[in-house]
C-alpha positions as CSV (number, residue, x, y, z in Angstrom):
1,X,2.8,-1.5,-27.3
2,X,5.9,-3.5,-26.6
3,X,8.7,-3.1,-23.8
4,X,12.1,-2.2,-24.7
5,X,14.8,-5.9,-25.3
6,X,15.9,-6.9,-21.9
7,X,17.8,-9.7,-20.5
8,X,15.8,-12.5,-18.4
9,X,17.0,-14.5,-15.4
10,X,15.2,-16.4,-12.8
11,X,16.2,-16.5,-9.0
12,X,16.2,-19.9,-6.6
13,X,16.3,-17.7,-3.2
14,X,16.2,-14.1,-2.2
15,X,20.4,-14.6,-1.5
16,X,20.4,-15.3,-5.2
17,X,18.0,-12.2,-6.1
18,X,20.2,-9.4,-4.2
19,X,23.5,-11.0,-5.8
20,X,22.0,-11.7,-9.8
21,X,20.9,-7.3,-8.9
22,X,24.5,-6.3,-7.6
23,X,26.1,-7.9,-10.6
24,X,23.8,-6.0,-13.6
25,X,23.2,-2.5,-14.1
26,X,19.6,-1.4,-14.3
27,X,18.0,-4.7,-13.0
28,X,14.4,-4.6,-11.6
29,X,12.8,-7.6,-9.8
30,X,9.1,-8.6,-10.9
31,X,6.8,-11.3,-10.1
32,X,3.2,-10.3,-10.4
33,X,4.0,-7.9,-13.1
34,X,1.1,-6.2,-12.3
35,X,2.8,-3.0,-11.6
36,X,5.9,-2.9,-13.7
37,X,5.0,-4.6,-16.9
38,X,2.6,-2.1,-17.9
39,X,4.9,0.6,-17.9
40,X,7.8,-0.9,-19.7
41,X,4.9,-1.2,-22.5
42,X,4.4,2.4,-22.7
43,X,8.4,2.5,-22.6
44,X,8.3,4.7,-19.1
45,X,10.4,2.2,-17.6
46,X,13.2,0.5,-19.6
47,X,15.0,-2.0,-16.9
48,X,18.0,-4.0,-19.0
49,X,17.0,-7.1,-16.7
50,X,14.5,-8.4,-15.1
51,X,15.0,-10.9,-12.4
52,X,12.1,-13.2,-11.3
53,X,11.7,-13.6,-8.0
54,X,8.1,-15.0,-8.5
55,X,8.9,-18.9,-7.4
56,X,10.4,-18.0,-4.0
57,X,8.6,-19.6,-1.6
58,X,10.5,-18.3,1.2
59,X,8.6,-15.2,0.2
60,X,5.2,-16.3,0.2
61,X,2.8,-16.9,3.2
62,X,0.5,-15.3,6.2
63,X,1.5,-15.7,9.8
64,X,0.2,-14.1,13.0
65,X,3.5,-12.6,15.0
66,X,3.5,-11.0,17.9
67,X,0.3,-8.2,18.4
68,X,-0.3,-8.6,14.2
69,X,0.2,-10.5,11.5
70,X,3.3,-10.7,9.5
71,X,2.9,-11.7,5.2
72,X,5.1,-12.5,2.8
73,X,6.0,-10.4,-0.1
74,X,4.8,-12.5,-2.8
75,X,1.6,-13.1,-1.4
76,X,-1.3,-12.2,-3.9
77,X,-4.1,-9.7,-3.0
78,X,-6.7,-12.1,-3.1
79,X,-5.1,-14.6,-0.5
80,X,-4.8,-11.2,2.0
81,X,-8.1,-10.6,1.4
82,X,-10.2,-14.1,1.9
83,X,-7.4,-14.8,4.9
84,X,-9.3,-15.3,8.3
85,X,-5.9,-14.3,9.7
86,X,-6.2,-11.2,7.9
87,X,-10.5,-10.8,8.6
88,X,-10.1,-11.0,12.1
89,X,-6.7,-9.3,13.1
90,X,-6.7,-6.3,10.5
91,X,-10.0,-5.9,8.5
92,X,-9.2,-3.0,6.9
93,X,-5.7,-4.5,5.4
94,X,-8.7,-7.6,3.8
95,X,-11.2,-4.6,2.7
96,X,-8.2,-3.0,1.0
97,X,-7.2,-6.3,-0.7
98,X,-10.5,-7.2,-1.6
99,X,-10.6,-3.5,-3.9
100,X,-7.7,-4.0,-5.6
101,X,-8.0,-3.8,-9.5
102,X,-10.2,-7.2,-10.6
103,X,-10.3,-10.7,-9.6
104,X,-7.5,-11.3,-12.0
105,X,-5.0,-8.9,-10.8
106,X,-6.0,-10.0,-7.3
107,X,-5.1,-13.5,-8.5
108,X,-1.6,-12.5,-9.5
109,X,-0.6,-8.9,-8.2
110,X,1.1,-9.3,-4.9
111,X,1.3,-7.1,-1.8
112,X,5.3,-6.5,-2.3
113,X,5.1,-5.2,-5.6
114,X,2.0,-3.2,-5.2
115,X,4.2,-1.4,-2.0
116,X,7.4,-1.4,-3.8
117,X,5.5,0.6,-7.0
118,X,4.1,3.5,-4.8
119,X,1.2,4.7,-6.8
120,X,-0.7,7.2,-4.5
121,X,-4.0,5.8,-6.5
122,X,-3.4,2.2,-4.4
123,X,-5.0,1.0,-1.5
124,X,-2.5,-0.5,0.7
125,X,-0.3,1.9,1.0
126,X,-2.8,3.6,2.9
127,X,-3.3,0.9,5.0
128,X,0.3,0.4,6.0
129,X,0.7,4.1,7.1
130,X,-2.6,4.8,9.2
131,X,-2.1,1.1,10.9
132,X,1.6,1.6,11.7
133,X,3.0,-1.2,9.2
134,X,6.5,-1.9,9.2
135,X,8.1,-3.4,5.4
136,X,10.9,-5.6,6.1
137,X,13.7,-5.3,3.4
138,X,16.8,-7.1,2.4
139,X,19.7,-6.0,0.0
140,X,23.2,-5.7,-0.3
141,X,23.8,-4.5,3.0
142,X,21.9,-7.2,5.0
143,X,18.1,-6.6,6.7
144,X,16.5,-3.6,7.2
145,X,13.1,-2.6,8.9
146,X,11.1,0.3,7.5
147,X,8.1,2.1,8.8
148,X,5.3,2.3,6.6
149,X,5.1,6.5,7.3
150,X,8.6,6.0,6.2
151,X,8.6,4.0,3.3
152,X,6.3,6.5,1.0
153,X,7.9,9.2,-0.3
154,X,6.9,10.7,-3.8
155,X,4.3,9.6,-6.5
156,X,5.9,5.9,-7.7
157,X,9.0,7.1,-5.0
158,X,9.5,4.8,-2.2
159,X,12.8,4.3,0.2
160,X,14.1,1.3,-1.7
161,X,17.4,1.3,-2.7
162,X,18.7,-0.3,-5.7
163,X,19.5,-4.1,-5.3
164,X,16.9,-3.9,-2.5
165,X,13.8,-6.4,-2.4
166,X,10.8,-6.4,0.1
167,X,10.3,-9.5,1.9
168,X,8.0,-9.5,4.1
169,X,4.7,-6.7,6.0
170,X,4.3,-6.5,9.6
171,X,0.9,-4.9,10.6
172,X,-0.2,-4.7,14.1
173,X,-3.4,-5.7,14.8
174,X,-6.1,-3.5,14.7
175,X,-9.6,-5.5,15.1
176,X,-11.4,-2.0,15.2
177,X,-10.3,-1.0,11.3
178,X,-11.8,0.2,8.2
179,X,-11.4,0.9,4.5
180,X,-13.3,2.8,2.2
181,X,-12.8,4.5,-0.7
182,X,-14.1,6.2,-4.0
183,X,-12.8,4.7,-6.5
184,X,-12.4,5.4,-10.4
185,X,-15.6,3.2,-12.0
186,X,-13.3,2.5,-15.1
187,X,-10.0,1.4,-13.4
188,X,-11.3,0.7,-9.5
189,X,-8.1,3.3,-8.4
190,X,-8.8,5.4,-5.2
191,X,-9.4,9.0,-6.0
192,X,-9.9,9.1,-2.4
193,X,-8.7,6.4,0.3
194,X,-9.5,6.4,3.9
195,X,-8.3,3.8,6.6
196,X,-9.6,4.3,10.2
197,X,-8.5,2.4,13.4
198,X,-9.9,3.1,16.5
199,X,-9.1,1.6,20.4
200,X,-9.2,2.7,23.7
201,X,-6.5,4.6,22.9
202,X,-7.8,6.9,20.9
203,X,-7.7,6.5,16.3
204,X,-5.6,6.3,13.8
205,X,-6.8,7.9,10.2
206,X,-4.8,8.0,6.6
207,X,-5.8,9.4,3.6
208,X,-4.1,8.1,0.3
209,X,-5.5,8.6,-3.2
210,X,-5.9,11.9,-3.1
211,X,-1.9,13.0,-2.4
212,X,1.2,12.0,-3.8
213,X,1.6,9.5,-1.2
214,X,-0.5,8.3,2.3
215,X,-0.9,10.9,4.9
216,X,-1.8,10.4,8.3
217,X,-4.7,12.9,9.7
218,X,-3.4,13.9,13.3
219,X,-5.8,16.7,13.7
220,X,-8.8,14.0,12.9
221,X,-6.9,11.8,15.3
222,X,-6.6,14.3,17.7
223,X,-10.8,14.9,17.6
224,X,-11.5,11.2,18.3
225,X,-9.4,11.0,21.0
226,X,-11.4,14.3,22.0
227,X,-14.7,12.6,22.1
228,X,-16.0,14.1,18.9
229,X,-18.3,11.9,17.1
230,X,-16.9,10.3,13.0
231,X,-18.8,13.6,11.5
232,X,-17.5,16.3,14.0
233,X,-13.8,14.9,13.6
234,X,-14.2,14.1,9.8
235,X,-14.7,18.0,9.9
236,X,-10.6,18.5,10.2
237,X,-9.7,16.3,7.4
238,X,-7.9,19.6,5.6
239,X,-6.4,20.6,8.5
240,X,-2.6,20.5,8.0
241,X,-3.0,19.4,4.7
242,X,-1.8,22.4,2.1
243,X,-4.2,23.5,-0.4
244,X,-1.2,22.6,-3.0
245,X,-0.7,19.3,-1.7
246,X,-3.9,17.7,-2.9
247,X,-4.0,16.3,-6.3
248,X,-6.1,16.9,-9.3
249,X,-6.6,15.2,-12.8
250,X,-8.8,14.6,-15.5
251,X,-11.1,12.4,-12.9
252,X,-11.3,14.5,-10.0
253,X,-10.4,18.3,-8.9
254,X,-8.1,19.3,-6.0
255,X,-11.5,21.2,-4.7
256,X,-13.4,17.9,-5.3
257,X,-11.3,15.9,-3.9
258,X,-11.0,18.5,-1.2
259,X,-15.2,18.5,-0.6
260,X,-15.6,14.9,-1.0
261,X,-12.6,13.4,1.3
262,X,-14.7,14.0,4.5
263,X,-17.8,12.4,3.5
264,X,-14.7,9.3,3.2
265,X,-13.0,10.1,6.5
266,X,-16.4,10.1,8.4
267,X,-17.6,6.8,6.8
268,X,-14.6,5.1,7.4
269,X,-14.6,6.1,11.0
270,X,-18.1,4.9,11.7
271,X,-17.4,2.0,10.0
272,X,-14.4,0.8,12.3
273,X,-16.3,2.1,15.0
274,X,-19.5,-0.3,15.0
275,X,-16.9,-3.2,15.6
């Protein structure tokens, strides 16, 4: 299949980016391509021009700030996940990298567009919400911060305006983390995504995959901070979570999904707890 005719320009900075958007209607950045090109093929998304953003070094790069680590935008999936930034500070964030498509869309796929895109089937959208990420974004109107919790909205929906481009993830560090999922054997997409954090301070849990975008489990929260064990809290996983809200397709049920995400929850917990 081939994309609709569009116009092609290339930015120098991210200055140049927001300004090149302002100035043509229906403009989408890309850079990877990962994400978008595949559906302007099957003609579901027909931007008039596409600006590349996918030279900007100002964009690229992992650097530990403050209680976390901070990463650029454009930085590929592969380079989060064999980062010993990344390994040490947030493990889950490099388990979640590391399961990303293949190794050549973890070559060339980058964190910002994979967030920007907001397919519940992805894996580090689920990351940023259970871990308290923040996406810093610039536009039109100057710099804004977003919280991850924020951020997701709807299947491919996010809080990106137009003109808007991500620059850079802030995630807090969380030494005691985990990711697992169950994943589609043909495409490696999460039917089921857990991320797990624990501390003294009690957990933090998010399911993704399975919902039209990342939900934090408070009620499995709440049973860790309890003293329940990962298989007693894994037991709440449903709670607060309507019936109607879990997704179904040709791969997986809502009841499957519904049976099965525990077995997830419970091995993600145990896994962030033997660190």
């Amino acid at each position: 299949m081939y994309p609709a005719k569009f116009d092609y320009v290339r930015a120098n900075s991210v200055q140049e980016a927001v300004a090149l958007a302002s100035q043509r209607d229906d403009a989408k950045f890309i850079a990877g391509g990962h994400s978008l090109l595949p559906l302007m093929k099957l003609r579901l998304a027909t931007p008039a021009t596409l600006i590349d953003i996918g030279r900007l070094a100002e964009l690229r790069g992992i650097r530990r700030e403050g209680n976390g680590v901070t990463i650029g935008s454009l930085t590929t999936h592969d380079e989060i996940a064999t980062s010993a930034d990344v390994q040490s500070t947030v493990p889950a964030l490099a388990e979640a990298a590391a399961h990303v498509g293949d190794q050549q869309v973890r070559n060339r796929g980058t964190i910002g567009g994979n967030i920007a895109h907001g397919d519940p089937a992805s894996d580090l959208p689920t990351v940023l919400v259970a871990l308290d990420g923040e996406v810093r974004i610039q536009g039109p109107n100057g710099q804004r911060t977003a919280k991850a919790q924020d951020f997701f909205l709807d299947i491919l929906t996010t809080d990106l305006q137009p003109g808007e481009i991500i620059t850079a993830i802030h995630v807090p560090a969380a030494p005691r983390s985990a990711y697992v999922k169950f994943e589609n054997p043909a495409s490696g997409y999460a039917m089921i995504g857990v991320c797990a954090a624990v501390s003294d301070g009690g957990a933090k849990v998010a399911l993704g995959g399975a919902l039209a975008k990342p939900a934090r489990l408070v009620d499995v929260e709440k049973e860790v901070a309890g003293g329940s064990s990962a298989a007693n809290a894994a037991k709440s996983t449903a709670n607060r979570i309507g019936e109607d809200d879990w997704m179904g397709d040709i791969h997986a049920s809502r009841e499957y999904r519904m049976a099965v995400a525990p077995t997830f929850v419970e091995r993600a917990l145990s896994k962030a707890m033997s660190r």
